[in-house]
SEZASE-398683 format. One line per 8 residues: number of its first residue (from 1); their letters; for each residue x, y, z of C-alpha. Coordinates in Angstrom, 3 decimals. Example, Ala and Ser with C-alpha at 12.3 -4.5 7.8 and 13.67 -1.06 7.14 Angstrom:
1> as> 12.300 -4.500 7.800 ~ 13.670 -1.060 7.140
% end
This chain:
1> xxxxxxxx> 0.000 0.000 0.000 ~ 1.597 3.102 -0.871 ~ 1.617 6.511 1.339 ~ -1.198 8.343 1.599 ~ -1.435 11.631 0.876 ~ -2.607 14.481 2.865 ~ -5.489 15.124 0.534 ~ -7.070 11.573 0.526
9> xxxxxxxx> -10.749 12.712 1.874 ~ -10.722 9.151 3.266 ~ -8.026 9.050 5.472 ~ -9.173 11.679 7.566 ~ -11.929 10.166 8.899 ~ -11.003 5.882 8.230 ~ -9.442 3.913 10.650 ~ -5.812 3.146 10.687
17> xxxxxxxx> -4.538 -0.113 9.196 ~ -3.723 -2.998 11.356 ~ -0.587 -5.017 12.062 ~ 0.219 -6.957 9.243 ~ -0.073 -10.774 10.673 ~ 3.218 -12.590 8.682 ~ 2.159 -15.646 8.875 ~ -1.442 -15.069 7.752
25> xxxxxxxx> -0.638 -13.116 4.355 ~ 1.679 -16.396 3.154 ~ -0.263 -19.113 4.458 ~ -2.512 -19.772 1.384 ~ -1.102 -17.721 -1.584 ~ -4.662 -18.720 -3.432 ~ -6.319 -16.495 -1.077 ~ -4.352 -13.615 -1.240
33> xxxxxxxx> -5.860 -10.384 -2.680 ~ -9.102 -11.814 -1.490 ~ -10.147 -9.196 1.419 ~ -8.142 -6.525 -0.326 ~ -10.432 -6.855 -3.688 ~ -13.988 -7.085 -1.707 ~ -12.918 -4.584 0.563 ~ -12.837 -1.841 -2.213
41> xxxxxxxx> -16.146 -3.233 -3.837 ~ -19.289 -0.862 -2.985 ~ -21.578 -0.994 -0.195 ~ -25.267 -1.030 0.327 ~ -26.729 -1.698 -2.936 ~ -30.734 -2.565 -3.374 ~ -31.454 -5.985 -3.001 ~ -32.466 -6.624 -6.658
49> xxxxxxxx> -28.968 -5.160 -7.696 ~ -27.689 -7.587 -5.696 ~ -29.002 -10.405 -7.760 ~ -26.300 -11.683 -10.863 ~ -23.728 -9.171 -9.179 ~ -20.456 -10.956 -9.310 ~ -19.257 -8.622 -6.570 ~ -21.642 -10.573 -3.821
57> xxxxxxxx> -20.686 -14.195 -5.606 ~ -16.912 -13.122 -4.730 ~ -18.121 -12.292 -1.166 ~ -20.346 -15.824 -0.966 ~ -17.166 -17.381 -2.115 ~ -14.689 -15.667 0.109 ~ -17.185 -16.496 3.240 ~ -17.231 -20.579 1.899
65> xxxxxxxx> -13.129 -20.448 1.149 ~ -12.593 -18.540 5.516 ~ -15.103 -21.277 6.949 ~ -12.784 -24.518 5.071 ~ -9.510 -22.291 6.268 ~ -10.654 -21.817 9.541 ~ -11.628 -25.567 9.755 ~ -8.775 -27.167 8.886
73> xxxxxxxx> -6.792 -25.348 11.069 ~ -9.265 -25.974 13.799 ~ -9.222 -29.894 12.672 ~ -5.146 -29.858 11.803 ~ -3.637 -28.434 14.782 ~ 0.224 -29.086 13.682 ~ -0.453 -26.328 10.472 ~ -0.981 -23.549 13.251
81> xxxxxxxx> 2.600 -24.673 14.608 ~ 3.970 -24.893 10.631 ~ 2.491 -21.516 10.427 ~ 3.683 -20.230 13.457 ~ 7.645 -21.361 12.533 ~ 7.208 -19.722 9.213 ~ 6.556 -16.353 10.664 ~ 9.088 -16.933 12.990
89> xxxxxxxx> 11.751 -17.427 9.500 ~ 10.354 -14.868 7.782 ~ 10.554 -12.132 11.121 ~ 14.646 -13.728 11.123 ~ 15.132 -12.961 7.573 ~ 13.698 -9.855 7.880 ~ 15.749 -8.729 10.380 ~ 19.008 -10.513 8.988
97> xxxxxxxx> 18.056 -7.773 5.900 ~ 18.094 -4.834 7.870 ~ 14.218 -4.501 8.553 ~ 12.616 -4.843 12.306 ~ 9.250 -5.840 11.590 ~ 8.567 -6.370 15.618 ~ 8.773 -2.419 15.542 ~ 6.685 -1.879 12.860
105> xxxxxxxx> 3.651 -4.294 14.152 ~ 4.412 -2.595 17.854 ~ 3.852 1.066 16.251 ~ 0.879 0.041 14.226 ~ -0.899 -1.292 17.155 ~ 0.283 1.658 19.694 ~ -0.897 4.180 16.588 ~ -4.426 1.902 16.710
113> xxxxxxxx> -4.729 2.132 19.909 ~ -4.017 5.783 20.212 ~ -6.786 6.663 17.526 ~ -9.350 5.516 19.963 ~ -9.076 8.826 21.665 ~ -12.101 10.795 21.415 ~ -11.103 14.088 21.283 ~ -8.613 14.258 18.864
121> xxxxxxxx> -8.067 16.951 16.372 ~ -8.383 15.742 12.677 ~ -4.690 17.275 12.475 ~ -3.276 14.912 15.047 ~ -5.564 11.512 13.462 ~ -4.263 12.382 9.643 ~ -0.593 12.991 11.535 ~ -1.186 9.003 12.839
129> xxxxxxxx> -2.532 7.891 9.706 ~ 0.465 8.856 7.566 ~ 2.879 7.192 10.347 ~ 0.565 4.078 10.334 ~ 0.606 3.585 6.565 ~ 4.531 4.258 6.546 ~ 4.932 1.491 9.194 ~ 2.478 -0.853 7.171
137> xxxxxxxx> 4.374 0.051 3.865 ~ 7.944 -0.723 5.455 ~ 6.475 -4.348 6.968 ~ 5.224 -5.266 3.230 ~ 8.485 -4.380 1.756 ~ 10.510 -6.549 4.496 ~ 7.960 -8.973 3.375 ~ 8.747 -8.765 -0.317
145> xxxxxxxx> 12.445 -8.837 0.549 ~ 11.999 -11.798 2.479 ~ 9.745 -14.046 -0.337 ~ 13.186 -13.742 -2.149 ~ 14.890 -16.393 0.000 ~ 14.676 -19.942 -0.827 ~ 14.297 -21.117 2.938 ~ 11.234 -19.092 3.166
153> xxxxxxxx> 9.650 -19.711 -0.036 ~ 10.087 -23.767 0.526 ~ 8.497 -23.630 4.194 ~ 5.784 -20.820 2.669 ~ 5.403 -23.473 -0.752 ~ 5.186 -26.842 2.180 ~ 2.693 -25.031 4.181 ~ 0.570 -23.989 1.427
161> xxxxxxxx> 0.335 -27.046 0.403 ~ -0.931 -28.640 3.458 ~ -3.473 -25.897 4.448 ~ -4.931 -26.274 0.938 ~ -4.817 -30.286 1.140 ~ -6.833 -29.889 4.000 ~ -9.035 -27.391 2.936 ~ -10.075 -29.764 0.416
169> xxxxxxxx> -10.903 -32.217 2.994 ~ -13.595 -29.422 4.720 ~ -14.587 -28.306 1.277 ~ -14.709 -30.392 -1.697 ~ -15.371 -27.800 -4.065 ~ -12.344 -26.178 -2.856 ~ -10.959 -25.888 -6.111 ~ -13.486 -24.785 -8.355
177> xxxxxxxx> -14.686 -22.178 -6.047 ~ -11.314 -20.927 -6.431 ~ -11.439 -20.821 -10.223 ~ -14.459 -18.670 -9.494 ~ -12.988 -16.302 -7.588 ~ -10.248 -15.986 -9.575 ~ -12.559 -15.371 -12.598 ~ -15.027 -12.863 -11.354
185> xxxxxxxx> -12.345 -11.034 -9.737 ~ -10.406 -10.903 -13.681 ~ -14.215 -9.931 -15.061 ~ -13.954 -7.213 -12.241 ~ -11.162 -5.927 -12.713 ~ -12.082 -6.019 -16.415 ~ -14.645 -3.581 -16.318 ~ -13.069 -1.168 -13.961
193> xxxxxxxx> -10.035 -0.552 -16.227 ~ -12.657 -0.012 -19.398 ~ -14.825 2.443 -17.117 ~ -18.153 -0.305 -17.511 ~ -20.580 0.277 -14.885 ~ -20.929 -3.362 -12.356 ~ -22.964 -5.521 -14.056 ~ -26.720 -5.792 -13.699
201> xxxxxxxx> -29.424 -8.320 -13.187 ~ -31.897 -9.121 -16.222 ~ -35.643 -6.828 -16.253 ~ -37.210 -9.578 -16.130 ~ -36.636 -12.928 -14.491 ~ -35.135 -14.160 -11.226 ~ -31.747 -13.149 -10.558 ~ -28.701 -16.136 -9.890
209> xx> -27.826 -17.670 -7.018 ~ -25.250 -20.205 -6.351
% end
C-alpha cells in the first residue's frame, strides 16, 4: 500500500490499518488479494442489484473459502505450529536484511490504539494515519524482501500445500470455487479498467444464485 497523501478525503476520517499478521498473508497464496479486492467493492446496494452481481458471488465465495480455512486449522492443529515457525523465518530474515518488523507491528498497534481517543483533532488523526501507513508500507516491503529467500519460499510453498490439502478435505469444491474467484475477480477488474458500470441483473426474471 503506498503513502497516503494528505489530501485523501478518506483518510481523515477511516481507521488506521492494522498489524500486518506474517504468517497469515503467506499461508494460502490462493487467497491472497481476497479481502483486499472485496474490501474496495461498494456498499449497500438494493437488493435486486444484488441479484447476478459478481461482486456478492466473490463475497459468498470468500465467506465458503474462511469457513474450510478456519476448519482445517481448527481440525489440523500441527499447520498452526507450521504456520507459526514460518513467521518466525520470515521475522529472522527480515531482520538478517536490515528490517525490524517487531517495531513496525508494535507502532501500528500503539498508533491503533491511540486513535481511539475521542477528542482528537483531525490534524493529530491524519498525523497518525500517515505514520501508520509508513509502518504498514515498510512491513510489506521486508515482506517482499523476504519471499526472495529460498528457505522461506520452501516452508511458505510446504505449508501452502498442506493448508490447501486440508481445505479440500472441509470443502470439496475447494478448487473450483477458487477458479471462481479468480474469474469474477479478472471480469472485475475487467470492467473497472474499461470504465463499464458493475454488471446488472436481467428486467425480467429471477436473478442467480449459487
Amino acid at each position: 500500500t503506498a503513502p497516503a497523501s494528505g489530501d485523501d478525503p478518506n483518510m481523515r476520517s477511516g481507521p488506521l490499518p492494522r498489524a500486518i499478521p506474517l504468517g497469515a498473508l503467506v499461508a494460502v497464496l490462493a487467497l491472497a488479494g481476497a479481502g483486499m479486492a472485496l474490501a474496495q467493492m461498494p456498499q449497500g446496494q438494493p437488493p435486486m442489484q444484488q441479484q447476478n452481481n459478481p461482486q456478492m458471488r466473490l463475497m459468498e465465495i470468500q465467506q465458503r473459502l474462511m469457513a474450510a480455512q478456519e476448519q482445517a486449522f481448527e481440525a489440523n492443529p500441527q499447520l498452526q505450529e507450521q504456520q507459526e515457525a514460518l513467521e518466525d523465518l520470515m521475522i529472522e530474515k527480515m531482520q538478517a536484511q536490515g528490517f525490524d518488523p517487531e517495531a513496525r507491528m508494535a507502532t501500528l498497534d500503539s498508533l491503533r490504539e491511540q486513535s481511539q481517543t475521542p477528542d482528537l483533532s483531525e490534524d493529530q488523526r491524519q498525523q497518525m494515519m500517515v505514520r501508520a501507513r509508513e509502518a504498514q508500507q515498510a512491513l510489506q516491503e521486508g515482506q517482499a524482501a523476504v519471499m526472495q529467500d529460498s528457505t522461506v519460499v520452501a516452508a511458505q510453498q510446504a505449508l501452502q500445500q498442506d493448508v490447501m490439502t486440508a481445505m479440500r478435505e472441509q470443502e470439496p469444491e475447494l478448487d473450483s470455487l477458487l477458479d471462481e474467484f479468480q474469474a469474477l475477480r479478472m471480469q472485475m477488474q475487467m470492467r473497472q479498467g474499461q470504465g463499464m458500470p458493475p454488471a446488472q441483473p436481467p428486467s425480467e426474471g429471477p436473478g442467480g444464485g449459487r
